[in-house]
C-alpha positions as a Markdown table, in Angstrom:
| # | Residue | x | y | z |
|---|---|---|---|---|
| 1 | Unk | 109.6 | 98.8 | 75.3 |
| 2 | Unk | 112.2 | 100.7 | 77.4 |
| 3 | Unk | 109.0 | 102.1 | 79.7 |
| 4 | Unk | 107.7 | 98.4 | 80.0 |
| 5 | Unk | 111.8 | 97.1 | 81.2 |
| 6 | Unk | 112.0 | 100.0 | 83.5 |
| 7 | Unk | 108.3 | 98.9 | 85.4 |
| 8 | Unk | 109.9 | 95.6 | 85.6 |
| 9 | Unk | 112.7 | 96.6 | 86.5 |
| 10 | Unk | 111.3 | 99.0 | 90.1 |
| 11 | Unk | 108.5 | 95.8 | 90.5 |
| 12 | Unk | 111.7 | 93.8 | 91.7 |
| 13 | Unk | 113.4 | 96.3 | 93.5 |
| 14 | Unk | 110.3 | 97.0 | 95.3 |
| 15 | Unk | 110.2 | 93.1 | 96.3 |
| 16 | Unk | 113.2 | 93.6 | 98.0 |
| 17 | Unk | 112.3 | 96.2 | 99.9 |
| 18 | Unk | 110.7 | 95.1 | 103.0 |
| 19 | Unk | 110.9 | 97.6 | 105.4 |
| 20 | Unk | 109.5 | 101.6 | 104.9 |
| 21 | Unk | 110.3 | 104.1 | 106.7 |
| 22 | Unk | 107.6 | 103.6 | 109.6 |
| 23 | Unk | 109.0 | 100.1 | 110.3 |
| 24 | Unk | 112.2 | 102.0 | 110.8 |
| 25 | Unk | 110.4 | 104.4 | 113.3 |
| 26 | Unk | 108.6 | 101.7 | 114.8 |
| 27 | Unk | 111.6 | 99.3 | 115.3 |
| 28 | Unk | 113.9 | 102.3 | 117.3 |
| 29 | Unk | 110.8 | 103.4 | 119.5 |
| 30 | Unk | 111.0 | 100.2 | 120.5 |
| 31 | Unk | 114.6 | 100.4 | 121.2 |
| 32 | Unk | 114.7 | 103.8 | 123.1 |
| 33 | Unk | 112.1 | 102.0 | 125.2 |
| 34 | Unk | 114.0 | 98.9 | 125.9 |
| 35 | Unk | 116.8 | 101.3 | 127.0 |
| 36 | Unk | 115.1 | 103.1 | 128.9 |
| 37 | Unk | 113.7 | 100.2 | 130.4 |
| 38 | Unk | 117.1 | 99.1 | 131.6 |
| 39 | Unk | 117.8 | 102.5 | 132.9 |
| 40 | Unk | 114.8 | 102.9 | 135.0 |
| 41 | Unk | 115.1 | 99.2 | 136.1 |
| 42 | Unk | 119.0 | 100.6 | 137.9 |
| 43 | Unk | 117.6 | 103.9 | 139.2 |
| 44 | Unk | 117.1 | 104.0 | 143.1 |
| 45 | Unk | 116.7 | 101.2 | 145.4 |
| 46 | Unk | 115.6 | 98.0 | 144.5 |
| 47 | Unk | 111.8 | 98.5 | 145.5 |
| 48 | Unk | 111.6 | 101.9 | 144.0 |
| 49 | Unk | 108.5 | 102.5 | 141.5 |
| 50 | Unk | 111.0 | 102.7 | 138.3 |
| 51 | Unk | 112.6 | 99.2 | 139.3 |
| 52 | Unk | 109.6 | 97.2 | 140.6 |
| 53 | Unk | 106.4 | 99.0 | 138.0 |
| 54 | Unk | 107.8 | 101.2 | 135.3 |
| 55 | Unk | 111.0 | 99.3 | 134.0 |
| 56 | Unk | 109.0 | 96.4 | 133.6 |
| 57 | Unk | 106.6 | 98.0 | 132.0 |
| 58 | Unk | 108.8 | 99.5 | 129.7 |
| 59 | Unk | 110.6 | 96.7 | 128.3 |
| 60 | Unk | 107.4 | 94.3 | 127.7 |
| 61 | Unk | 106.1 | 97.3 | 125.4 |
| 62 | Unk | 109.2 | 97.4 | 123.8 |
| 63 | Unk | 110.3 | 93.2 | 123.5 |
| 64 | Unk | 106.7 | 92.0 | 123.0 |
| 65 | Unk | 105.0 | 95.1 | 121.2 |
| 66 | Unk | 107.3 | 97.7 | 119.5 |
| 67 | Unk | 109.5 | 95.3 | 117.9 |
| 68 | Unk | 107.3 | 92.4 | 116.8 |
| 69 | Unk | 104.9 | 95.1 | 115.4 |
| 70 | Unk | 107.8 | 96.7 | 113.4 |
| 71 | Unk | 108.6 | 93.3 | 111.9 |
| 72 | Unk | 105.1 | 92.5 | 111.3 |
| 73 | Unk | 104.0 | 95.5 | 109.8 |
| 74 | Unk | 103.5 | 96.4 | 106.2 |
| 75 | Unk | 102.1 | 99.1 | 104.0 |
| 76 | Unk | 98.8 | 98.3 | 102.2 |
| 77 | Unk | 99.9 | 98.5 | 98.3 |
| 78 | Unk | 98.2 | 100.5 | 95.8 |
| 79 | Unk | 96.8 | 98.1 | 92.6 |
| 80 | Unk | 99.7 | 99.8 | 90.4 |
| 81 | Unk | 102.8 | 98.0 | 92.8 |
């Protein structure tokens, strides 16, 4: 009985749980790129390569990839979750 309360019990913590530890990962990738993003966008004049191509670059990756894919992500369960 106790064993049966206590499978219960880590069934509806683990619905709670929505994030692992790769969305974590994921999700501040996608920040780091988004900052450096910004930094390369004020780095040299304002037709440089980092202003006009990389910066750019950088924060699409991060805004429309990284961070959408580290909300929309989840781990496949096993048949005993």
């Amino acid at each position: 009985m106790k064993e049966q309360k206590t499978r219960s019990r880590s069934r509806r913590e683990s619905q709670w749980k929505l994030f692992h530890a790769m969305n974590y990962k994921i999700f501040f990738v996608g920040i780091a790129a988004i900052i450096l993003g910004y930094v390369a966008m004020m780095q040299g004049p304002h037709d440089s390569f980092l202003s006009l191509h990389l910066s750019p670059i950088l924060l699409v990756i991060g805004y429309c990839v990284l961070i959408p894919l580290a909300i929309l992500l989840r781990r496949k369960s096993s048949k005993g979750d």
